[in-house]
Backbone as CSV, one residue per row, in Angstrom:
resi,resn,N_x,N_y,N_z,CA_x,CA_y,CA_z,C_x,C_y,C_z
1,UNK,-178.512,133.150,244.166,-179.682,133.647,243.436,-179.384,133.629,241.940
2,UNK,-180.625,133.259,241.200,-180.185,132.922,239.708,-180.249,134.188,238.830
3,UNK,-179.153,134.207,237.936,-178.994,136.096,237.121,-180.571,135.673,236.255
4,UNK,-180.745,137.104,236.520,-182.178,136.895,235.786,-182.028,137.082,233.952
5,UNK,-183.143,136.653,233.530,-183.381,136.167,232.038,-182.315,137.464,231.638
6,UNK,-183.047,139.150,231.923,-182.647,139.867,231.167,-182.354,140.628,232.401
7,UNK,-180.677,141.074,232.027,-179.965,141.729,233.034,-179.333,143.311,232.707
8,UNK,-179.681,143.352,231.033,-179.815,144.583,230.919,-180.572,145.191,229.461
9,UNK,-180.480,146.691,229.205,-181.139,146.239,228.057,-180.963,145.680,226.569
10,UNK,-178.898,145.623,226.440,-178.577,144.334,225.811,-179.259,143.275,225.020
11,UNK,-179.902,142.790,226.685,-180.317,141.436,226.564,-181.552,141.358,225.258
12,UNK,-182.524,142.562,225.233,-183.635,142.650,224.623,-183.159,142.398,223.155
13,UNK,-181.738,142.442,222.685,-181.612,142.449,221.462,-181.420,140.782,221.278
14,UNK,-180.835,140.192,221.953,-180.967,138.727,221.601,-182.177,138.317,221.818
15,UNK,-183.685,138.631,222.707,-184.720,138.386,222.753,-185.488,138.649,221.030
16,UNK,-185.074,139.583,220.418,-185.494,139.744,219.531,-184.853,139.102,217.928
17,UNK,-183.754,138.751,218.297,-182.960,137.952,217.408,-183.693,135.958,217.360
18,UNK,-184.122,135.965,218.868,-184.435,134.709,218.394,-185.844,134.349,218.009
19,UNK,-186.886,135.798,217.906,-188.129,135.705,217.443,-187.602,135.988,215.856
20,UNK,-187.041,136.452,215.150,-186.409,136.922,213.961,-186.265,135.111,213.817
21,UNK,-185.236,134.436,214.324,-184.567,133.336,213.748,-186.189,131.941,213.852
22,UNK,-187.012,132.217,214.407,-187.748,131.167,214.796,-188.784,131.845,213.816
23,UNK,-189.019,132.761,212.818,-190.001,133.306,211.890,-189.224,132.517,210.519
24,UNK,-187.810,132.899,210.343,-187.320,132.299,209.276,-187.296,131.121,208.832
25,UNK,-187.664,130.105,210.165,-187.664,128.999,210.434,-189.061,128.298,209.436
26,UNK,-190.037,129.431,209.507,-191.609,128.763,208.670,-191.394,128.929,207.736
27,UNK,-192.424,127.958,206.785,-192.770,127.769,205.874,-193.037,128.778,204.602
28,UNK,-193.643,129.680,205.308,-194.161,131.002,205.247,-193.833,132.119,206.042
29,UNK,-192.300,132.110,205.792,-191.865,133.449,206.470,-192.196,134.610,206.249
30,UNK,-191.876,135.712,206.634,-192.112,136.711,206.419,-190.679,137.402,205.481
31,UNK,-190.237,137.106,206.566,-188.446,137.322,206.448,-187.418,136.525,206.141
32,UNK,-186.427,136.623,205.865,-185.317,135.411,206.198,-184.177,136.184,206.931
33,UNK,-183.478,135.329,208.206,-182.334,136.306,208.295,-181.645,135.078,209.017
34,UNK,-180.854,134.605,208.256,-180.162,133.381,208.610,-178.658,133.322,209.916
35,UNK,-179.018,134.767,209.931,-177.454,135.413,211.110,-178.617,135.431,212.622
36,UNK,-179.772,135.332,212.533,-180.671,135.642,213.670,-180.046,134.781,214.841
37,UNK,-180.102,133.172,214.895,-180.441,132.305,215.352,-178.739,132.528,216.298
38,UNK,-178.052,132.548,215.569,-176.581,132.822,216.388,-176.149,133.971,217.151
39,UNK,-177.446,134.744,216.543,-176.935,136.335,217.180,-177.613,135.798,218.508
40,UNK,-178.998,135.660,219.005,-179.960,134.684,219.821,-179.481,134.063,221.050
41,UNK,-178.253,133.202,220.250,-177.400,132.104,221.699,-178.631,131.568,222.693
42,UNK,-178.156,130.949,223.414,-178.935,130.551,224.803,-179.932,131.217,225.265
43,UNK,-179.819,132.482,225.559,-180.309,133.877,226.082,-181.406,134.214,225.424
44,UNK,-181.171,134.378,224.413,-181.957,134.833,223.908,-183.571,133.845,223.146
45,UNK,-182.888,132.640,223.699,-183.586,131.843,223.458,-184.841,131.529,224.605
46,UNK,-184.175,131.302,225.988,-184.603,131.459,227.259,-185.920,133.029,227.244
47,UNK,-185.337,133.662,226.889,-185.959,135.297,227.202,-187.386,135.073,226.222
48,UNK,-187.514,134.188,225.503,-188.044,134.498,224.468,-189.342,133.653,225.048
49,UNK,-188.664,132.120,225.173,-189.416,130.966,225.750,-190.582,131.944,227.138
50,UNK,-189.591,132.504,227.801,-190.090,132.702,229.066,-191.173,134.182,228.737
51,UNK,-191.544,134.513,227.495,-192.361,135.500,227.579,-193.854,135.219,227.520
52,UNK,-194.691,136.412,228.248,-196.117,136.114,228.025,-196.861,134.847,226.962
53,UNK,-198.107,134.189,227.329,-198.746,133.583,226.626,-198.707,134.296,225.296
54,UNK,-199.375,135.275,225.123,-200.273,136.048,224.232,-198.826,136.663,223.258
55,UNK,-198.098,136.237,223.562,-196.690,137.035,222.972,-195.354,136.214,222.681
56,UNK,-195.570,134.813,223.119,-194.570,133.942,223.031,-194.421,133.465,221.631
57,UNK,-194.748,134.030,220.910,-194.603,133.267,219.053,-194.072,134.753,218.955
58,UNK,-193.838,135.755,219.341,-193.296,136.758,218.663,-194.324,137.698,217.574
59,UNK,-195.380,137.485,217.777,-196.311,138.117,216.661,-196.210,139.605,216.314
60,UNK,-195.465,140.224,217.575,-196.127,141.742,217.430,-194.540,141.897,216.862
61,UNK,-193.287,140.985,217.525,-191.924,142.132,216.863,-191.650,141.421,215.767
62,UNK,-192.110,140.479,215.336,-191.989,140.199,213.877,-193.038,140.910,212.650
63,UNK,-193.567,141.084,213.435,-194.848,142.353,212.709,-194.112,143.662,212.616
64,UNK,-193.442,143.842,213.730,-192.472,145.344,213.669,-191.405,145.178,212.734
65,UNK,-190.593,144.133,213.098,-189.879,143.722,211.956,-189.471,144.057,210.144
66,UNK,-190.823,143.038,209.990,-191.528,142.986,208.105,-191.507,144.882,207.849
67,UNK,-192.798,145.009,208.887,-193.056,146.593,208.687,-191.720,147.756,208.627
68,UNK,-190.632,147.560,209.206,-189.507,148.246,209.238,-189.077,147.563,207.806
69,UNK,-188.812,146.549,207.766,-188.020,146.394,206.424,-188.833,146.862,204.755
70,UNK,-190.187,146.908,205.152,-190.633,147.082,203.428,-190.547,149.075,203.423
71,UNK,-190.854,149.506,204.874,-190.705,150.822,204.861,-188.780,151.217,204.839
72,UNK,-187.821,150.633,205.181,-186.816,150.753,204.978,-186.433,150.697,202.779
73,UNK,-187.157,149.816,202.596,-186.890,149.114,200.851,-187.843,150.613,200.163
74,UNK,-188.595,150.939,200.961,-189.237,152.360,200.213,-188.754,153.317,200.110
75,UNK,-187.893,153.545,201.532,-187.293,155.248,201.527,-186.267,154.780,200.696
76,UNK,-185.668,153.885,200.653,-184.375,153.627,199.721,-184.406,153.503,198.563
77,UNK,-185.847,152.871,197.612,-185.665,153.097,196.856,-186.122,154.757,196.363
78,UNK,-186.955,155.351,197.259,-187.164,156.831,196.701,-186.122,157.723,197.085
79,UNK,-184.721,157.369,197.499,-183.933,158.036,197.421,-182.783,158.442,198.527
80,UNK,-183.524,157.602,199.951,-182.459,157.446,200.713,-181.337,156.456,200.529
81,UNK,-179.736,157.803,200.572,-179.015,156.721,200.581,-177.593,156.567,201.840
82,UNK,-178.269,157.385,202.854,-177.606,156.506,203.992,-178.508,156.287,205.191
83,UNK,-178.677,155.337,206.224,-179.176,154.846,207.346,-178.735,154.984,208.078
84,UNK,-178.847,155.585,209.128,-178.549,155.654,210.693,-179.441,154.955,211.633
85,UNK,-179.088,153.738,211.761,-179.615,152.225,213.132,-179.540,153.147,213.711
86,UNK,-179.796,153.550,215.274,-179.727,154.011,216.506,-180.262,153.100,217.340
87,UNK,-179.229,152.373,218.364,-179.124,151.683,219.487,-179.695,150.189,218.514
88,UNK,-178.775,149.695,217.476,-179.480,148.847,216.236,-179.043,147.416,217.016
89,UNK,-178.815,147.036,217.959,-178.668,145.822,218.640,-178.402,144.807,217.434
90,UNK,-179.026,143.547,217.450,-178.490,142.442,216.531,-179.129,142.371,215.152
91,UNK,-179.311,143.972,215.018,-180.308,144.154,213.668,-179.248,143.761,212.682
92,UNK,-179.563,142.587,211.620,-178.917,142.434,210.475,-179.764,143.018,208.978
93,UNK,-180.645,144.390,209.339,-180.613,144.481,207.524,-179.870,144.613,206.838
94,UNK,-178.730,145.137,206.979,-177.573,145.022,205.655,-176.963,144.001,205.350
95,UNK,-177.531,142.649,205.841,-176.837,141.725,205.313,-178.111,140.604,204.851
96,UNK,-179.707,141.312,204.675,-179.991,140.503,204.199,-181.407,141.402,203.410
97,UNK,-181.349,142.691,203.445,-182.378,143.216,202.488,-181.955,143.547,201.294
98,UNK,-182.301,143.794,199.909,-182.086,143.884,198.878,-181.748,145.564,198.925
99,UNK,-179.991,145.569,199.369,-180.012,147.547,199.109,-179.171,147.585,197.968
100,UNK,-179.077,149.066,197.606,-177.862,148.896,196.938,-176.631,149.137,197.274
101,UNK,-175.602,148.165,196.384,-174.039,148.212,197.528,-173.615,149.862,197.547
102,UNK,-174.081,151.132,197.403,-173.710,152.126,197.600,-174.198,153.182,198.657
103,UNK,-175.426,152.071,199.338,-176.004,152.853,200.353,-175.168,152.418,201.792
104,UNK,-175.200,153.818,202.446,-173.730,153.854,203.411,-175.027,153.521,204.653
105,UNK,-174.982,152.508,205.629,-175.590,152.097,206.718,-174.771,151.886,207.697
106,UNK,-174.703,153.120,208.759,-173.986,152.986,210.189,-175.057,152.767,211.164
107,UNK,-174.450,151.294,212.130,-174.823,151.195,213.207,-174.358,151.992,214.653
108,UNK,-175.114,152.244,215.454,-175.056,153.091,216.638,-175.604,151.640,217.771
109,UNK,-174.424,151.755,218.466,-175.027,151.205,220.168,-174.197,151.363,221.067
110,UNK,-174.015,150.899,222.400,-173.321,150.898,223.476,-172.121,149.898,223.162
111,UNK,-170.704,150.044,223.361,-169.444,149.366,223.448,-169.896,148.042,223.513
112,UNK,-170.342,147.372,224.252,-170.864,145.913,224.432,-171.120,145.820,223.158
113,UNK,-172.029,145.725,223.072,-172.824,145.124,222.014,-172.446,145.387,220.702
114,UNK,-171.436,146.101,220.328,-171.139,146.367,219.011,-169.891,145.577,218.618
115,UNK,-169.531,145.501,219.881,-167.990,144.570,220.121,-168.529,143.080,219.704
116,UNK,-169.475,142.748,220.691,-170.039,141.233,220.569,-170.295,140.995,218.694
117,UNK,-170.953,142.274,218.349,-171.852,141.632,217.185,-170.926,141.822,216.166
118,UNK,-169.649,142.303,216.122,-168.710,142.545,215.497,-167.856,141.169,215.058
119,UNK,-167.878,140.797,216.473,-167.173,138.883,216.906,-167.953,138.128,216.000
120,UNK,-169.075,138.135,216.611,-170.154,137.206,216.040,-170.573,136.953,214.044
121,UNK,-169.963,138.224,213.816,-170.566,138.406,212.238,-168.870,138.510,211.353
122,UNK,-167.951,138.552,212.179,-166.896,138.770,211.373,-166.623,137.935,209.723
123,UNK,-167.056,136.614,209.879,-167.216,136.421,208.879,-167.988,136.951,207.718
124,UNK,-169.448,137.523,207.687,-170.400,137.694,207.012,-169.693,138.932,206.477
125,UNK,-170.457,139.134,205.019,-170.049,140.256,204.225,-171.673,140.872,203.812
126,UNK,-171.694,141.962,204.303,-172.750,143.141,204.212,-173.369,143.262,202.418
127,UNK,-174.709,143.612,202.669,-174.659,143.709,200.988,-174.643,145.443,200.469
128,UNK,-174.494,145.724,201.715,-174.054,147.729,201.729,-172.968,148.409,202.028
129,UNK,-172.864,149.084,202.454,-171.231,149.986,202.846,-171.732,150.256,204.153
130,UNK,-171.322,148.980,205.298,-171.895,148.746,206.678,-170.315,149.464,207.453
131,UNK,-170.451,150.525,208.698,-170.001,150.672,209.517,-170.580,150.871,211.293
132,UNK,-169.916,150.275,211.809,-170.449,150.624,213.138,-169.690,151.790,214.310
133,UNK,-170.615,152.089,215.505,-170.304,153.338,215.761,-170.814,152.942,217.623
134,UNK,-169.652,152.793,218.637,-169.750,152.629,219.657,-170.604,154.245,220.220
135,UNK,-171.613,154.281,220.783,-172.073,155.512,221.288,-172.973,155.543,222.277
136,UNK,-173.005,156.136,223.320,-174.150,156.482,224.697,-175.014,157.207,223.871
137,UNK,-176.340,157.077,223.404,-177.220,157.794,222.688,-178.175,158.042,223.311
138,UNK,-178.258,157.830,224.489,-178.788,158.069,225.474,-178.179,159.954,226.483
139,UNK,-177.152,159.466,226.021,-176.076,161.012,226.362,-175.900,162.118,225.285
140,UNK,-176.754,163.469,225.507,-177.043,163.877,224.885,-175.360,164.861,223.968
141,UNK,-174.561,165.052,225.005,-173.666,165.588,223.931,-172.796,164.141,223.518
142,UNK,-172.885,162.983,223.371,-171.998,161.779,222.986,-173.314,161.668,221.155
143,UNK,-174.255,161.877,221.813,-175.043,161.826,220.399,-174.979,162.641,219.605
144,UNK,-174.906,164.019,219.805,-174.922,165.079,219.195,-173.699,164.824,218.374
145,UNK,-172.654,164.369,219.421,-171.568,164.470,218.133,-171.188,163.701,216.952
146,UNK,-171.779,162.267,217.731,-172.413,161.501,216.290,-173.220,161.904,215.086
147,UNK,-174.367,162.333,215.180,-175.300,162.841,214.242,-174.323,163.972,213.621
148,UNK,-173.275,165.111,214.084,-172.670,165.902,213.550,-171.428,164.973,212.916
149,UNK,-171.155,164.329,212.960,-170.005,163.430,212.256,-171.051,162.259,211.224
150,UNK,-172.203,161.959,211.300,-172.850,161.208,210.261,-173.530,162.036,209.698
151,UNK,-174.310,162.492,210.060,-175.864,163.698,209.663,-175.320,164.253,208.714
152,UNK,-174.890,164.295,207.492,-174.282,165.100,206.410,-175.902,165.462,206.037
153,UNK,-176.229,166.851,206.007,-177.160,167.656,205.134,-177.190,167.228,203.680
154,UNK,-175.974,167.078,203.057,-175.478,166.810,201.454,-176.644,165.344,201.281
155,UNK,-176.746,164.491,202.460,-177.269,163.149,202.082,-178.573,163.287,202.323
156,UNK,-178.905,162.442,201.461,-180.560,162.125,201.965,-180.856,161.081,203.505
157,UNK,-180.686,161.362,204.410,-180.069,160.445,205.625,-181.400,159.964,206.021
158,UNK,-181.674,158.624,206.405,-183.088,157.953,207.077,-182.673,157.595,208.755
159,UNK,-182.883,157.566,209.356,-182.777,157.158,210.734,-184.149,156.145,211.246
160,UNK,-183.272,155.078,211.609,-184.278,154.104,212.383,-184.157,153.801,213.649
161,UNK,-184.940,153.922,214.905,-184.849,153.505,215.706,-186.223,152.472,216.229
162,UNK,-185.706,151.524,216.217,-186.360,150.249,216.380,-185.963,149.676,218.088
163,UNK,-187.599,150.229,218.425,-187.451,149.420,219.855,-186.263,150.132,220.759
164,UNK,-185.928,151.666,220.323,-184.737,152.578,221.705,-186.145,153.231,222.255
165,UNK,-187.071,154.169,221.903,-187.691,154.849,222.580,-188.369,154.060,223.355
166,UNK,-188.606,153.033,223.734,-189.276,152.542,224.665,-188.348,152.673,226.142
167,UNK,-187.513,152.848,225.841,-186.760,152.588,227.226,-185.629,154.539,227.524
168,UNK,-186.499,155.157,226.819,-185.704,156.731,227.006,-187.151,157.189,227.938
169,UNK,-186.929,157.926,228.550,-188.056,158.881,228.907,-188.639,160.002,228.380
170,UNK,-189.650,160.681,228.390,-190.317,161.533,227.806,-189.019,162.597,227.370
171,UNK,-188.538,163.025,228.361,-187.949,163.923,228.035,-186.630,163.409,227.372
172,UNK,-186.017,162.583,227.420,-184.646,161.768,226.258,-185.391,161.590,225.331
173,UNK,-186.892,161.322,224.958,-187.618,161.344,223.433,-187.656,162.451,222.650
174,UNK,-187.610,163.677,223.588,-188.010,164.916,222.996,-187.050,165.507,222.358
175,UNK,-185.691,165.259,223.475,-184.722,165.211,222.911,-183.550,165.339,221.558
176,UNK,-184.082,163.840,221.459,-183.809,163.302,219.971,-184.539,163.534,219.524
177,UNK,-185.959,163.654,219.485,-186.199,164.102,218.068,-185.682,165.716,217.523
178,UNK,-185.761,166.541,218.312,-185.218,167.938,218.356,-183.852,167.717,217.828
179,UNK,-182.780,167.157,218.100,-181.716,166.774,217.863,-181.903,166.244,216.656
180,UNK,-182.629,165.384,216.011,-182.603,164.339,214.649,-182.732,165.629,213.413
181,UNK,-184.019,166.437,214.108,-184.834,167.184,213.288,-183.357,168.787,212.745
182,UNK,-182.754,169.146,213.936,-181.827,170.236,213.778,-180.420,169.435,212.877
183,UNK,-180.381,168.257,213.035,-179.191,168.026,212.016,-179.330,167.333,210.842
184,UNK,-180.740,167.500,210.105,-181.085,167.661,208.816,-181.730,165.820,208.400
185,UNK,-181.792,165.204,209.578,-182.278,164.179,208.885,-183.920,163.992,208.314
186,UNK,-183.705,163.452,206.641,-184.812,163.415,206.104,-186.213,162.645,206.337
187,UNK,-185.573,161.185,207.031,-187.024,160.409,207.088,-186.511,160.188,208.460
188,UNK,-187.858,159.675,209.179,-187.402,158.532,210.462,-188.103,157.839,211.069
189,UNK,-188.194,156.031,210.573,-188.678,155.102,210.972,-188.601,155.047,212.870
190,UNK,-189.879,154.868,213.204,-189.705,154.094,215.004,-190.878,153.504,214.609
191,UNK,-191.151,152.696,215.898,-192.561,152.055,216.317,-192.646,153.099,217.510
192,UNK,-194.170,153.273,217.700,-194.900,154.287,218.821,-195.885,153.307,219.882
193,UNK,-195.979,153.004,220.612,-196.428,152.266,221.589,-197.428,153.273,222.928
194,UNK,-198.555,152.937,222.727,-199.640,153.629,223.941,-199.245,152.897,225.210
195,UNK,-199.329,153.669,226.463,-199.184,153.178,227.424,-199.794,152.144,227.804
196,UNK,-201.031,151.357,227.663,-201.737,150.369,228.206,-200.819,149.306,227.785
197,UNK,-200.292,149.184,226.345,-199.832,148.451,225.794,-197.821,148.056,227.002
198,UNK,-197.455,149.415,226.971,-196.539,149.303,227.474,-196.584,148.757,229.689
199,UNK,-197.445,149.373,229.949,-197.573,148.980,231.098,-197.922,147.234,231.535
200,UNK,-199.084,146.919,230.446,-199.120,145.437,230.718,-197.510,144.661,230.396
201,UNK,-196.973,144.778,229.427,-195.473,144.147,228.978,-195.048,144.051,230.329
202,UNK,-195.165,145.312,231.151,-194.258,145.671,232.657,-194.847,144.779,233.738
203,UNK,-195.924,144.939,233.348,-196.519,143.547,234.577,-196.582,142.234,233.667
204,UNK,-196.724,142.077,232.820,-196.786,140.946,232.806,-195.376,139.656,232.653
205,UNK,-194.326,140.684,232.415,-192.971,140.001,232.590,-191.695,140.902,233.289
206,UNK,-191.696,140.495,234.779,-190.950,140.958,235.903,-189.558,141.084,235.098
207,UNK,-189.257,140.513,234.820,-187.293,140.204,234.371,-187.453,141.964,233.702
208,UNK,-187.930,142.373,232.793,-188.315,143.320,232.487,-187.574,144.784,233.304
209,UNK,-187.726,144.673,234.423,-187.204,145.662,235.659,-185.970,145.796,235.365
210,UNK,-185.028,145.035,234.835,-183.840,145.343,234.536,-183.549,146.183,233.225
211,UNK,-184.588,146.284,232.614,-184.429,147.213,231.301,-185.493,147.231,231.181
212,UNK,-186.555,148.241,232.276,-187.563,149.212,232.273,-188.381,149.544,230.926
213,UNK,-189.565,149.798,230.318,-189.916,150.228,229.140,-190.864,152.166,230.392
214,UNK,-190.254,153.234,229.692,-191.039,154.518,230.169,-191.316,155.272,229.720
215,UNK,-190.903,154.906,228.093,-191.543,156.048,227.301,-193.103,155.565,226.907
216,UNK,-193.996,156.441,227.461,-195.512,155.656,226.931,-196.413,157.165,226.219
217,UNK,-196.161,157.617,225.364,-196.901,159.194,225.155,-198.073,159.088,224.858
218,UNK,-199.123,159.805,225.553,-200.417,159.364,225.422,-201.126,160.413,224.289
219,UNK,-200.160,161.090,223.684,-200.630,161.691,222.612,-200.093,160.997,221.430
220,UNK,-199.488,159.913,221.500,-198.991,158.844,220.233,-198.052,160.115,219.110
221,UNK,-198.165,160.139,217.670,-197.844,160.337,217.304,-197.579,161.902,217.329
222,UNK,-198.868,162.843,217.859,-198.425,163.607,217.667,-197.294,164.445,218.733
223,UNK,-196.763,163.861,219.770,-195.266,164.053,220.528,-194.800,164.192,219.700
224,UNK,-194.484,163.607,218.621,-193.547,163.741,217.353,-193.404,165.037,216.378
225,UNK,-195.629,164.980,216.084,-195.221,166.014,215.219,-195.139,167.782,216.219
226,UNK,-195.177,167.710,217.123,-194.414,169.286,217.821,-193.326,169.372,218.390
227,UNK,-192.579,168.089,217.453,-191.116,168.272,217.252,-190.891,168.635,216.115
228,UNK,-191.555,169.075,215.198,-191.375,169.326,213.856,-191.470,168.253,212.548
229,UNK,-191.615,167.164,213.236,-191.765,165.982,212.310,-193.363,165.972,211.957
230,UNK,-193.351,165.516,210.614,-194.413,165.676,209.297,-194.990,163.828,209.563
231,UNK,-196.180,163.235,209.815,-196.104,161.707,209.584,-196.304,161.351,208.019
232,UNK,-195.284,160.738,207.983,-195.509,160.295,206.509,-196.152,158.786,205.915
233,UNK,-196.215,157.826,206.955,-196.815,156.615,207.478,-197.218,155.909,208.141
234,UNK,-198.600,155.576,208.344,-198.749,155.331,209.805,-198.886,153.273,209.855
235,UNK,-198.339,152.120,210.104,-198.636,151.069,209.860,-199.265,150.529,211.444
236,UNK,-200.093,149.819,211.743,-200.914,149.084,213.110,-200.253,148.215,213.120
237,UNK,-199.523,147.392,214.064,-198.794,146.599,214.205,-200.244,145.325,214.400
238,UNK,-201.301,145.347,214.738,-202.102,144.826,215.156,-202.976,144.330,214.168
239,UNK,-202.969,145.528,213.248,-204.066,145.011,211.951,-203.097,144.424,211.064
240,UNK,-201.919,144.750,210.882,-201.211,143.851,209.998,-200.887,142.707,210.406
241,UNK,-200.201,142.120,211.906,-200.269,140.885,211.842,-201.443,139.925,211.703
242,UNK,-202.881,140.654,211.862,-203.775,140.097,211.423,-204.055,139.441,209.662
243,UNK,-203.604,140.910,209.509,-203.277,140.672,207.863,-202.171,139.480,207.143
244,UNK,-201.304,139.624,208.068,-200.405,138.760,207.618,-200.422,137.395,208.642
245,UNK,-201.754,136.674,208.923,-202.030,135.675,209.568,-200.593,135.228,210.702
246,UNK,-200.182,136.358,211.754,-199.471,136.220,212.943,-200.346,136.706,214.837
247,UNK,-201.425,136.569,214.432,-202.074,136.962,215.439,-202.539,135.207,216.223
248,UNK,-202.469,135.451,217.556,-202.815,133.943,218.281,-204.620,134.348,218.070
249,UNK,-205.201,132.602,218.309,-206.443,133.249,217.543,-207.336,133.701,218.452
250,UNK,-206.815,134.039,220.176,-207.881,134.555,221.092,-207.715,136.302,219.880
251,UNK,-206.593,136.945,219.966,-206.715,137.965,219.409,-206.922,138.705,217.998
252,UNK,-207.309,137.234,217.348,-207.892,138.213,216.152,-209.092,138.862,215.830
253,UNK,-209.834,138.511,216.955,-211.123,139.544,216.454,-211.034,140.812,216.732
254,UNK,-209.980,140.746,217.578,-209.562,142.243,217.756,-209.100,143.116,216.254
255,UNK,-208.391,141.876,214.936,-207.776,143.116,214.405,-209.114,143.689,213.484
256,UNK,-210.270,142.997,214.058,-211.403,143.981,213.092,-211.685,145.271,213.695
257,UNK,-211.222,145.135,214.780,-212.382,146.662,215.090,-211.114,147.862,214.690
258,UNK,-211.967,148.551,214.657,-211.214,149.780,213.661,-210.249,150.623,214.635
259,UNK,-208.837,151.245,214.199,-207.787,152.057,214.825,-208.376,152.874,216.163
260,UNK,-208.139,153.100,216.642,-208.009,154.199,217.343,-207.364,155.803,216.529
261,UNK,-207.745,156.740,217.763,-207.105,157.990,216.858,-205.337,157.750,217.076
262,UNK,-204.414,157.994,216.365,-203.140,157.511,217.048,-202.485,158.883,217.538
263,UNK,-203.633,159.975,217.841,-202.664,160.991,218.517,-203.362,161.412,219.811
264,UNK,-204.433,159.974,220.546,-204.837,160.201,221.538,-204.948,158.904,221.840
265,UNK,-203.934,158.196,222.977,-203.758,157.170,222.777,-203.914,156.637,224.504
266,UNK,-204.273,157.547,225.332,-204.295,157.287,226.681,-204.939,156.254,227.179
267,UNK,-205.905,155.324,226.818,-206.409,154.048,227.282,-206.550,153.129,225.887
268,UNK,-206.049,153.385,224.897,-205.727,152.185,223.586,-205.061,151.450,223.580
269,UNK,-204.803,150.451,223.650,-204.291,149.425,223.143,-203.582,149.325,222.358
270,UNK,-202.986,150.495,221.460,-202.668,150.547,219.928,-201.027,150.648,219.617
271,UNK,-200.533,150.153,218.612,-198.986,150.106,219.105,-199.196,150.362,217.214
272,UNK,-197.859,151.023,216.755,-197.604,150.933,215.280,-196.267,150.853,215.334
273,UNK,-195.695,151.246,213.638,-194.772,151.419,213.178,-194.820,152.967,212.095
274,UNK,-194.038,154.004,212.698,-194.519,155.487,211.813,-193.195,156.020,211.200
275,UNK,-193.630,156.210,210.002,-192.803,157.143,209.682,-192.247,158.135,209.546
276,UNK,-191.496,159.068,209.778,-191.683,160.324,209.980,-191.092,161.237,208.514
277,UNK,-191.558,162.195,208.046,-190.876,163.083,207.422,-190.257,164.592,208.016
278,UNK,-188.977,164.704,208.205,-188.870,166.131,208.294,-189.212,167.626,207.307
C-alpha cells in the first residue's frame, strides 16, 4: 500500500513551502523566498499538485502568507522586538523580510522538523538573531516552560502562529491563549478559520486524516477575545486575494459580497488573518 501524500502534520509544512516557492516563481510575486522550493522537496511538491481544484494555485496560503508578513513588518516596526514562531515549520521570515539584525526571532516545533530545517538551511545566514527551540506545544507543561524561558515581560514579545490552531482542539486553543495571555505576550498574529471552511478542506482532501484540521470556533474571533485578547486587526483572506488578483475566476465574485460578522461564524465561509492585542 502506497504511504500517503501526507503522513503527518510535518508534512503540511512542505505543502506550504512549495505554494511559497511556486508564488516567487511569478512575475508578480507577492513575496520572494528563494529557500521555499528546497524546503518543498518532492513532497511537498506532490501534496500540493494533489490538492483541490479551487485551491491548487495556493491562493488562500499565499494570501495568509503576504498578510502575516506586512502585519509581522508593522508590529516590528512599532516596536516589537522579539518573535515567537510557534509550531513555525519551513517558515523562512528571518531570512528574507526586511527586520532589524537586533530583533531576537525563536522558532518553536517538534524535534523532526527543526532538525530537518536546521540540515537544510545550514548554509543560509538569517537577517535577525534566529534561534530554534525543539518543543511539544501541543503539551501543555513542555510549553509553559518555553514561554517561561522566552516570554521575558522586559520585551515587547509578538507571537505567531501560522496554520497550529487548526489542528489543536477547542480546548488546546483555549489553552494557549490563556497561557500566551498570563506570560505577558504583547501582540499575536494567527489566521481564524469558520468551520464550513474547515470541514470542506476535510472532505475534500482524504490524505488530510493523517493530520486532522478540529479547531473550527463558530464564534470566530471572539473565542479569542474571552481569553482576554483585545483584536487589533482583522484581514479576509478572501477579499484580499481578490484584491491582490489570486482568486481562480469561478471565485471572485464572491470577494464582492460583503464580510460576514467574524464573531459569528457558524455557516460562513469566512477565513482571515487577526491580530491580537493583549
Amino acid at each position: 500500500m502506497p504511504e500517503p501524500l501526507i503522513s503527518n502534520v510535518s508534512d503540511t509544512a512542505r505543502w506550504m513551502a512549495a505554494y511559497r516557492a511556486a508564488e516567487s516563481a511569478r512575475p508578480d510575486a507577492l513575496f520572494n523566498d528563494p529557500l521555499a522550493d528546497r524546503l518543498a522537496g518532492d513532497r511537498g511538491r506532490a501534496i500540493a499538485a494533489a490538492a483541490p481544484r479551487l485551491t491548487r494555485n495556493g491562493w488562500w496560503w499565499v494570501t495568509r502568507t503576504k498578510l502575516i508578513d506586512d502585519l509581522v513588518g508593522e508590529s516590528v516596526r512599532n516596536g516589537s522586538d522579539r518573535v515567537l514562531n510557534l509550531a513555525s515549520g519551513f517558515d523562512t521570515r528571518p531570512y528574507r523580510l526586511d527586520l532589524p539584525a537586533a530583533t531576537e526571532w525563536i522558532e518553536a516545533d517538534l524535534p523532526g522538523i527543526i532538525n530537518e530545517k536546521q540540515r537544510l538551511l545550514a548554509d543560509e545566514t538569517p537577517r535577525c538573531r534566529l534561534s530554534r527551540v525543539a518543543v511539544d506545544l501541543a503539551d501543555a507543561p513542555s510549553r509553559n516552560e518555553f514561554l517561561a524561558d522566552t516570554a521575558d515581560a522586559a520585551q515587547n514579545t509578538l507571537v505567531i502562529t501560522e496554520g497550529l490552531l487548526l489542528y489543536l482542539s477547542g480546548q488546546q486553543v483555549r489553552a494557549l491563549a490563556q497561557d500566551l495571555h498570563r506570560a505577558g505576550i504583547s501582540e499575536w498574529i494567527t489566521d481564524v478559520i469558520a468551520p464550513a471552511i474547515v470541514r470542506r478542506m476535510m472532505r475534500q482532501m482524504p490524505s488530510l486524516d493523517k493530520a486532522p484540521m478540529t479547531f473550527e470556533p463558530t464564534d470566530g474571533v471572539a473565542f479569542f477575545e474571552q481569553q482576554g485578547w483585545t483584536v487589533g486587526a482583522i484581514c479576509s483572506i478572501l477579499k484580499q486575494a481578490g484584491q491582490w488578483k489570486r482568486l481562480p475566476r469561478v471565485l471572485r465574485p464572491l470577494g464582492y459580497l460583503p464580510d460576514p460578522n467574524p464573531r459569528k461564524l457558524a455557516h460562513a465561509p469566512w477565513s482571515g488573518v487577526v491580530r491580537f492585542k493583549r
